[in-house]
C-alpha positions in Angstrom: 129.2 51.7 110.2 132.1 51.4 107.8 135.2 53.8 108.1 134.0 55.3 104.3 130.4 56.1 105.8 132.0 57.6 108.5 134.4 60.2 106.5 131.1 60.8 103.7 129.4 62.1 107.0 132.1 63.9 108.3 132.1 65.6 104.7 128.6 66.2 104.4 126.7 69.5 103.7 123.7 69.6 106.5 120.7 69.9 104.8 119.3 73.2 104.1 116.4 74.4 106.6 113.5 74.0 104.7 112.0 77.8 104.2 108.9 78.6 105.7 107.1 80.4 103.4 106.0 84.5 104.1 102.8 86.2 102.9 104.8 87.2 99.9 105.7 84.0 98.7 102.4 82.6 99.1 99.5 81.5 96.0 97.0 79.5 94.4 96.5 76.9 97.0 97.9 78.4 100.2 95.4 79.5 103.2 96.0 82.8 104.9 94.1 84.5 107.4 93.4 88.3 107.3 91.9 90.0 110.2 90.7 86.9 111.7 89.2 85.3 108.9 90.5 82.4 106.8 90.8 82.6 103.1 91.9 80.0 100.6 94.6 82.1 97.8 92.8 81.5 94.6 95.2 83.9 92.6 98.0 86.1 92.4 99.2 88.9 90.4 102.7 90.6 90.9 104.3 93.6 89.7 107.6 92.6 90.7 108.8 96.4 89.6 106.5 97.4 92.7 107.0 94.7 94.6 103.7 94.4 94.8 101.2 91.0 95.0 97.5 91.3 95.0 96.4 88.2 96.4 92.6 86.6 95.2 91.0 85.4 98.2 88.2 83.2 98.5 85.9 82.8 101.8 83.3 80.5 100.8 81.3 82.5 98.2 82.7 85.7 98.8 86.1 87.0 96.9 87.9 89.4 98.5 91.3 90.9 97.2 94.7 91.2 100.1 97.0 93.9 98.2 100.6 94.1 99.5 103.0 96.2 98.9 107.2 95.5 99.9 108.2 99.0 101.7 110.4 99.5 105.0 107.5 97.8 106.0 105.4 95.9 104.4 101.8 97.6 103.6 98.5 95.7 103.2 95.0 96.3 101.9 91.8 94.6 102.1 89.6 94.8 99.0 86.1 94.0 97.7 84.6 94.1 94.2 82.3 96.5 93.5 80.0 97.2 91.0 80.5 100.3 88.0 82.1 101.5 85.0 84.5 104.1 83.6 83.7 104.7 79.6 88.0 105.8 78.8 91.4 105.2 80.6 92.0 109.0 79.6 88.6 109.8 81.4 89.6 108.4 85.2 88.7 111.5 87.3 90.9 112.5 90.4 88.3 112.3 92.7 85.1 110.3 92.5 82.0 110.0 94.8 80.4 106.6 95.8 77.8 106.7 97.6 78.0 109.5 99.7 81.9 109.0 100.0 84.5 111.2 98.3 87.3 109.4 97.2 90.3 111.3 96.1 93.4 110.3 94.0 96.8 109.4 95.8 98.8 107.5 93.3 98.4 106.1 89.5 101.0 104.5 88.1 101.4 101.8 85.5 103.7 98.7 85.1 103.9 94.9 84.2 102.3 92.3 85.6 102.2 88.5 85.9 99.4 86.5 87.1 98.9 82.9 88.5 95.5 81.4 89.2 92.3 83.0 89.4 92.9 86.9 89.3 90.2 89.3 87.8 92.5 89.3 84.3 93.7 85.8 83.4 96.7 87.3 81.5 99.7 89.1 82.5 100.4 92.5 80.8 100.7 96.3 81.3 98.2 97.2 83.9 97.4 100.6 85.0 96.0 101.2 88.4 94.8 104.0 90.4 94.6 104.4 93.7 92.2 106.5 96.2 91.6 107.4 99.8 88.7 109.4 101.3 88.9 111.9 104.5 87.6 108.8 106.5 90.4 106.5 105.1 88.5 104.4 102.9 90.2 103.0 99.9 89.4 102.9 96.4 91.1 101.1 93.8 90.8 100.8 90.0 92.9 98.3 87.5 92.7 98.7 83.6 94.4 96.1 81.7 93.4 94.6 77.7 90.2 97.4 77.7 88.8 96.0 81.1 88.3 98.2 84.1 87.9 96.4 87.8 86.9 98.6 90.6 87.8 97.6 94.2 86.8 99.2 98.3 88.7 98.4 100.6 90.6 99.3 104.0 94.1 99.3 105.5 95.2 96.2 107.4 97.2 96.3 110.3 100.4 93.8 109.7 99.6 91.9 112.6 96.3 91.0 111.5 98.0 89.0 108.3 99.2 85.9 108.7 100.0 82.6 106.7 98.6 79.8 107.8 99.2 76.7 105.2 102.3 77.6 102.6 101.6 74.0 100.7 100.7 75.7 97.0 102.5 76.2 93.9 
């Protein structure tokens, strides 16, 4: 090795660990599992006001919707489409029953949103959301954005059962 090679290497920056990537870094592409299951990440939407990702999840067929929110600690929710209708955004009642199940409201708030992949609205924008909980901690969840309302069930998710398993997307 020459005496210049020799003082370039002494001089050097190391390289920069490569950055493994968390559950909030993660989209179209990557494979997570939640509670045991393995999902490929179809889509994302953030509200980076929130700092909040809903993740699009696809298990074969099935579509399922991994909400996460950046607290103290990060939160996470499970969610599956479900079928219905609201006729007005100024018409969204505080508590709604499904099916036997009273849902009541907890928290509606609005804010920008930016989407990547496969989400339920193919366009970022102003979104509105509400969210619900029942007595026996069921969740509820509905998005309006461009005239379109999505209605989502779901459940809490204990952190430890989310975890990333291939980072390798976009």
């Amino acid at each position: 090795m020459s005496m210049f090679k020799r003082i370039r290497n002494i001089f050097a920056k190391p390289e920069a660990p490569i950055k493994e990537r968390g559950i909030l870094d993660i989209g179209p592409g990557d494979i997570c599992e939640v509670s045991l299951v393995t999902y490929e990440v179809t889509g994302r939407t953030q509200n980076a006001r929130r700092k909040a990702v809903v993740l699009t999840l696809r298990d074969g067929a099935n579509l399922s919707y991994l909400v996460i929110e950046e607290r103290e600690e990060n939160t996470y929710a499970l969610y599956r489409p479900i079928d219905g209708r609201l006729d007005s955004i100024q018409e969204v009642p505080t508590t709604m029953d499904l099916d036997g199940t009273v849902y009541h409201l907890e928290e509606q708030y609005n804010g920008h949103v930016v989407t990547t992949g496969r989400t339920p609205f193919m366009q970022g924008g102003d979104q509105s959301v509400w969210q619900y909980q029942s007595d026996d901690m069921k969740l509820l969840r509905i998005e309006w954005m461009d005239g379109r309302f999505m209605l989502y069930e779901g459940e809490d998710i204990p952190p430890a059962d989310v975890r990333v398993i291939r980072g390798g997307g976009a």
